[in-house]
N, C-alpha and C positions, 0 to 999 in steps of 0.2 A: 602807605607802602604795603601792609600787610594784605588791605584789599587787593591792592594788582597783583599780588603772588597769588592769592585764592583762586584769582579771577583766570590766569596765566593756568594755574593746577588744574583748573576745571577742566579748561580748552585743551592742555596737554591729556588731560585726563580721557577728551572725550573723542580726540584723535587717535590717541592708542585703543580704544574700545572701538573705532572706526575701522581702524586698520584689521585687530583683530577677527571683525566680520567678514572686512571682506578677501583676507587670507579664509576666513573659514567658507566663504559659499564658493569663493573659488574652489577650494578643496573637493568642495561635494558636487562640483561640477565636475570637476576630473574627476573623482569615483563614479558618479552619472556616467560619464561618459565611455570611462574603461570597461564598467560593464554594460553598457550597450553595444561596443563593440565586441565586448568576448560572446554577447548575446549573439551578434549577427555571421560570430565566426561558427559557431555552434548549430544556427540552423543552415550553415551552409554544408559546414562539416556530413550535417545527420544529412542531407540529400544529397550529398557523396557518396554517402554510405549504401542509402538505396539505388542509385544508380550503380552501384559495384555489387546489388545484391547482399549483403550482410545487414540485416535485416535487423539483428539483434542488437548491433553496436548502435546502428541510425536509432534505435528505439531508448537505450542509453542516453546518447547525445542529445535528445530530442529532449529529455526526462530532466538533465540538468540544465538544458536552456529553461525551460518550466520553473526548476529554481531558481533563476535570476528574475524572470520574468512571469509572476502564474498566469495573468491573461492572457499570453502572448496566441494570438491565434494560429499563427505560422509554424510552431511548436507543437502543438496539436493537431495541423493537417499533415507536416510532416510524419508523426509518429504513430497517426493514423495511417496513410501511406501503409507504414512498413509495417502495422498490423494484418493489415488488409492482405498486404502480399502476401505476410506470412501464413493466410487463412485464419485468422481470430479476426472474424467480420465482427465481433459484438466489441470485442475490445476496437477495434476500428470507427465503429458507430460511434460509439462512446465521446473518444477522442473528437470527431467530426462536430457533434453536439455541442462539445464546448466552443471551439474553434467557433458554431453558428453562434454560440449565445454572445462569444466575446465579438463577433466581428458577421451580423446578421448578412452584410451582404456581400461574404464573398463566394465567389459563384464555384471556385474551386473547390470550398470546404463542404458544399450542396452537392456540389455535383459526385465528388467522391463520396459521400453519406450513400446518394445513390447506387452509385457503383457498387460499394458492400452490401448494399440490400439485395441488388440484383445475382452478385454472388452468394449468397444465404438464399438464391428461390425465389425471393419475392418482388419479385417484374414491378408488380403495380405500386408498392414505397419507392421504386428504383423510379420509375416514369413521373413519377410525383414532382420526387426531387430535380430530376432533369429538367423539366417543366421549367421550377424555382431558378435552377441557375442558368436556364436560356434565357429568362426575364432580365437576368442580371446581366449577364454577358450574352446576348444573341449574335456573337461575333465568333464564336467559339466551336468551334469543327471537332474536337474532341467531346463535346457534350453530346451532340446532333450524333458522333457516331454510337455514342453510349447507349443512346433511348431508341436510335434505330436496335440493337441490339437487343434492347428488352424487349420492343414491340417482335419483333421475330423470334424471340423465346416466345413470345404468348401463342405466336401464330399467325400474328395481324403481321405479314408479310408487305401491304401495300404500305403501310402506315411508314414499317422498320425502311423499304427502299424511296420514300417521301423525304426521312430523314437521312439516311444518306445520298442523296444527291444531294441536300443541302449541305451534309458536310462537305463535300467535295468541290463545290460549289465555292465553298469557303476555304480552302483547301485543296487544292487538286492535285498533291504530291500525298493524299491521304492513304497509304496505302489500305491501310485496315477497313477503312469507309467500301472504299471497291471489293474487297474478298465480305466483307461484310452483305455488298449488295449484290455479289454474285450467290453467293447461300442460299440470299431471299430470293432471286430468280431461279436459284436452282432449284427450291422448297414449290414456287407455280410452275413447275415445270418447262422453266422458257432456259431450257439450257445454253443456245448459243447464245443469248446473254449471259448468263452464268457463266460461261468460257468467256468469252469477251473482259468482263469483268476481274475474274480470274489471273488471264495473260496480265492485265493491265497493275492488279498490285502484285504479282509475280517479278514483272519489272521495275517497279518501284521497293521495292523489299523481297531481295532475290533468297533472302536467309528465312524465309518464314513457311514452316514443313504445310501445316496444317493447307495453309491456299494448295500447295504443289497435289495434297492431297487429294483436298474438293476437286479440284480441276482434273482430277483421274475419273473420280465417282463421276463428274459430267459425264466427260466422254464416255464412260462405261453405260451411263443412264442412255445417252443417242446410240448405243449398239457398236461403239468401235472401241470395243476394246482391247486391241493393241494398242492404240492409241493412248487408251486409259490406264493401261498398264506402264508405258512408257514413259509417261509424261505425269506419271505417279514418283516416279522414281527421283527420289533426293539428291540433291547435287551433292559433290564431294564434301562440302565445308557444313553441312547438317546430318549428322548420328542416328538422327530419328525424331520420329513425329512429336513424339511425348506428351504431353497433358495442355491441351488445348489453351489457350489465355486469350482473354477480352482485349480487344483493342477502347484504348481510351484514357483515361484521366491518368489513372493509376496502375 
């Protein structure tokens, strides 16, 4: 008898130790899981953030996803993002770099590296990188408009409207791609392309000073300027021109 009680203590013994585990992994499957979800409310949160422009809090929110998560790549391209806008391209870089080391091939965290290069001055990091996340993503009309961009900062004008027809190509509600590629026409001289161009993301993105701009200087460059006077002038729902911004990733 005293054997079957042992025997009985053990088995009882080794059901409650059974139970006990898998009460415990259950457990640490719901703490896994709670915070992967306050992780995915967090990076949605911080890109709320920057689409509302408050820059500081998306960088906050970004910071504490990072503590749930340190590799999180998406954490780091967001709060790069809102480096970048805020003009701290290095701290922006920074951020991107990890984002590449934790996650090599995403073409968003390349492409925006680029991006900040290219706002820091330096075209040829920016072209590099664009390069990298066309290989990755060559579906992507926001990259194509980016590196047309830098190549027409350098001056290589064919190259920059090569690359935007491709974005557009890919894309044909691209607004930015077209003011982008009227520039580069307007830089060789072929202004009614440039006008063309022009009209064309003027209607696609009627809120954007800078094109209503270009499209004056056209017309002024062909000699009609009333025309370039007129058709310089902002609609009622835009204040003023202000400080120019890159169409593209970020």
């Amino acid at each position: 008898m005293a054997a079957v009680q042992a025997e009985e203590d053990r088995k009882a013994k080794a059901a409650a130790e059974a139970e006990a585990r898998r009460k415990s992994e259950e457990a640490e499957q719901q703490r896994l899981a709670a915070l992967r979800a306050r992780h995915s409310a967090l990076l949605s949160q911080s890109h709320t953030e920057i689409s509302k422009g408050d820059y500081d809090r998306a960088i906050a929110i970004a910071s504490e996803a990072m503590q749930l998560d340190p590799k999180s790549a998406l954490a780091f391209i967001n709060r790069g993002i809102a480096y970048s806008r805020k003009g701290d391209n290095d701290r922006a870089i920074a951020d991107f770099n990890e984002a590449i080391r934790f996650d090599p091939k995403n073409a968003i965290a390349v492409g925006s590296r680029g991006l900040s290069y290219m706002r820091k001055g330096d075209n040829d990091r920016g072209i590099a990188d664009y390069y990298e996340a066309i290989r990755l993503d060559p579906k992507n009309a926001l990259i194509f408009t980016n590196r047309g961009i830098a190549y027409v900062n350098k001056g290589d004008n064919d190259r920059g409207i090569a690359d935007y027809n491709e974005a557009i190509r890919l894309n044909p509600n691209n607004a930015g791609a077209f003011g982008g590629r009227g520039l580069a026409y307007m830089r060789k001289g072929d202004t009614d392309r440039a006008i063309t161009d022009f009209n064309e993301a003027i209607r696609l993105n009627p809120n954007d000073a800078l094109t209503f701009a270009n499209r004056g200087i056209a017309y002024v460059n062909k000699g009609d300027n009333d025309r370039g006077i007129a058709t310089a002038q902002l609609p009622p729902c835009i204040s003023s021109i202000g400080t120019p911004t890159l169409y593209g990733l970020n």
